[in-house]
N, C-alpha and C positions, 0 to 999 in steps of 0.2 A: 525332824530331819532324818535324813536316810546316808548312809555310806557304800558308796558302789564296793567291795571291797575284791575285785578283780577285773579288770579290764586291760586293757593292749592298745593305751591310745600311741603309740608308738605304730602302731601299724596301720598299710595304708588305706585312705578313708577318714582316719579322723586322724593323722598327725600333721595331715594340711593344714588345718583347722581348729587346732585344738584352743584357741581362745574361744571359739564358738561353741565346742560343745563341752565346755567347762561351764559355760555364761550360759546352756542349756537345761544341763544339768544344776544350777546352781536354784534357777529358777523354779525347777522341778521339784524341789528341795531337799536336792543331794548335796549334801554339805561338804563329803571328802567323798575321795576316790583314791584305789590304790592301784599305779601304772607297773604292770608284772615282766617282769626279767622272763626269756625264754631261756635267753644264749646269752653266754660273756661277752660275747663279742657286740651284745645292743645293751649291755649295762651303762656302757656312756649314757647314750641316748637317752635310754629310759632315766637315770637318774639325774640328767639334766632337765630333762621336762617336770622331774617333783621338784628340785630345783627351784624352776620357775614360776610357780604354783604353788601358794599356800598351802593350798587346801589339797596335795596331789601327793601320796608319799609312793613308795617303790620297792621293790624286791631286788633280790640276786639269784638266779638258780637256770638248772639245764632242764627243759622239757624233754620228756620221754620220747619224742621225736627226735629230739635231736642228738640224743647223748650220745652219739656213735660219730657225727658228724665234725663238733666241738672239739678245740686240742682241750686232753686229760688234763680233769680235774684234780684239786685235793681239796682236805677241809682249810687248809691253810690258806688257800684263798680265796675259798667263799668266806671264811672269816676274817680276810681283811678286806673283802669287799664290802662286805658288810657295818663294816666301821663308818659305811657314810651316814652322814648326819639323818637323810630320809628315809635310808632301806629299813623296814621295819620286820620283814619276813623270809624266810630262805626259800627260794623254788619259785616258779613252778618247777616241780620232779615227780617222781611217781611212776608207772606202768600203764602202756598204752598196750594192749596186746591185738586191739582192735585191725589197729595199723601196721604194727611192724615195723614200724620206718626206723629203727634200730633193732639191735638185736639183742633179743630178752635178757641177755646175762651183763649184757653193757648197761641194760636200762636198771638192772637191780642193781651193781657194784654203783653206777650214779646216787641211786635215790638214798642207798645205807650212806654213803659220803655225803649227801644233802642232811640225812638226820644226825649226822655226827655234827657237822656244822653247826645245826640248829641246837642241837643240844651243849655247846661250847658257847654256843652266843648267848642262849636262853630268850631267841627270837623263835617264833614258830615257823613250822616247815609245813608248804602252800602242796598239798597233794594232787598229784593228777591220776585217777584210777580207770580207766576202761578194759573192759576183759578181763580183770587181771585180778578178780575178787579173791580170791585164795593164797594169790602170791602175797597180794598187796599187805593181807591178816599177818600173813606169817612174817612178814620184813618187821612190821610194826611194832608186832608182839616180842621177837626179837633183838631187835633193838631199844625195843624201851626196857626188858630184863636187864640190858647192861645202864639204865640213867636215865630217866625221865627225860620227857624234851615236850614242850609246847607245838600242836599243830592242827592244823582245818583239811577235810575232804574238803576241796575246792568242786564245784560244778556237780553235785552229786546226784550222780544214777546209778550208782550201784545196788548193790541188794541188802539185804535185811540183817547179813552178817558184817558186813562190812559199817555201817548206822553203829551196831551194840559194841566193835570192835575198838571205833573211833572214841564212843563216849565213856567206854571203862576204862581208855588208857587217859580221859579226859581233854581229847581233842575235839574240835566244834565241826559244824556239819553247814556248809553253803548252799543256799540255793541258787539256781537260775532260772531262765525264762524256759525252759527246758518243763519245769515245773506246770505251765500254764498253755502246752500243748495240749491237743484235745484226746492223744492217743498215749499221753502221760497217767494215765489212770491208777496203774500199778505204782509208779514211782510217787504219787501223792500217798498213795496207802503207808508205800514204806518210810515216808517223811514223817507222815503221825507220828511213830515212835521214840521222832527225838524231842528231847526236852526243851522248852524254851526259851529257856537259859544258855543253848547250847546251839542256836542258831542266827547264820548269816545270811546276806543277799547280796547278788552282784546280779553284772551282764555279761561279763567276758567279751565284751564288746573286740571287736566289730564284729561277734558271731553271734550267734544266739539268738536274735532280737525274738522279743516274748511273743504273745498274742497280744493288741492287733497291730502288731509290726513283724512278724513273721515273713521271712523271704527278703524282708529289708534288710541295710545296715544298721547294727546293735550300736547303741552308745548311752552313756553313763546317765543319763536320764530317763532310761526306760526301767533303770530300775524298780519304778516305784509300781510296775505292773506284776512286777515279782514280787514286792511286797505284797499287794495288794491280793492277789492269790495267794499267798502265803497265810493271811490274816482270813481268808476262807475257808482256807483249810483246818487252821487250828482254832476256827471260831472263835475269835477275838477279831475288834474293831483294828483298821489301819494302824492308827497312830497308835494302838499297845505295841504291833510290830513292828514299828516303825521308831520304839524308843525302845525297844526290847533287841532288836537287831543292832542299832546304834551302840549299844549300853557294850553287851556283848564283843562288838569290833574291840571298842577300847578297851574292853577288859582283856581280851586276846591280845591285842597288839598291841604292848603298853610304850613302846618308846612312841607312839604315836602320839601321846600327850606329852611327849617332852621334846618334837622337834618342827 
């Protein structure tokens, strides 16, 4: 079985639908999935739909998009959001730099307030990194000098320092269907070097959709194409990664065997 362990069935395209592409994915043999918080303001939503779904758990956190948009945060209340029974992660947060669509100093005061959370809950903090390889080091390394905290590079394309940066403060490394693009060359190279032990798979659906779904809408069933290039590239058979990425979720996200 496989664990989508990022997705946005809240968003539209599959929150029409979401009995269907849960009973897709299920099929698929994605066993869990987890429905990611951008905005406070869809944490209802998003943790109504784990909610109602077993097999569906959920985050709390501000995407780097939006952190400028969102009324101010504190840790104080992403950690009593976090008290709900399903959210097992804080974020998505992190550094978009690509985009912009906040403004840099807004999206760093968020993401250190997202790792302080995480590190008070002792739930892991869901990173979003584009452009922003140097800043992203420096937040991390920083902040974990003041207290360790559990967390995953979620959707990872960044570079080679940011890979050594995640697995010596002992956070895990995601992949996506990002991976299984044909002009992804570089970014398989720089995946070799993480450990085995220290990798996930999602879709971040409804974006991404892998190869041969590309240009389509993504959802929680294609994960197993990411697997499946995943399991090419570090030359092992499917189903070692496919019980090696599973193994990993739960050992990352441990309230997820207890809710």
């Amino acid at each position: 079985m496989l664990v989508d362990s990022h997705c946005h069935l809240n968003h539209d395209g599959l929150t029409q639908n979401i009995p269907d592409v849960i009973k897709r994915a299920n099929e698929a043999g994605v066993s869990h999935m987890v429905c990611i918080c951008t905005r406070l303001l869809e944490f209802e939503a998003v943790s109504q739909i784990a909610d109602n779904y077993d097999n569906v758990y959920c985050s709390v956190g501000i995407h780097p998009h939006d952190a400028d948009k969102e009324p101010v945060t504190d840790v104080e209340t992403l950690v009593a959001l976090a008290k709900h029974r399903k959210t097992i992660g804080i974020g998505e947060t992190g550094l978009d730099f690509f985009y912009n669509n906040s403004l840099p100093e807004v999206q760093e005061h968020s993401f250190r307030i997202h790792i302080r959370a995480a590190r008070e809950t002792g739930l892991p903090i869901i990173v979003h990194t584009r452009d922003a390889d140097d800043k992203t080091i420096e937040i991390l390394r920083e902040e974990y000098s003041n207290g360790p905290f559990l967390g995953l590079i979620h959707c990872f394309t960044a570079g080679l320092a940011v890979a050594e940066c995640a697995i010596e403060l002992g956070m895990y490394i995601s992949l996506s269907g990002i991976i299984t693009f044909k002009n992804a060359g570089n970014l398989r190279e720089t995946v070799k070097s993480v450990p085995l032990d220290r990798l996930l798979v999602e879709t971040d659906s409804p974006f991404l959709a892998p190869m041969p779904h590309r240009g389509k809408q993504n959802e929680p069933a294609y994960v197993i194409h990411t697997a499946e290039k995943a399991a090419e590239i570090f030359c092992i058979s499917f189903e070692e990664m496919a019980h090696t990425t599973t193994n990993n979720f739960f050992r990352l996200f441990a309230k997820a065997q207890f809710c």
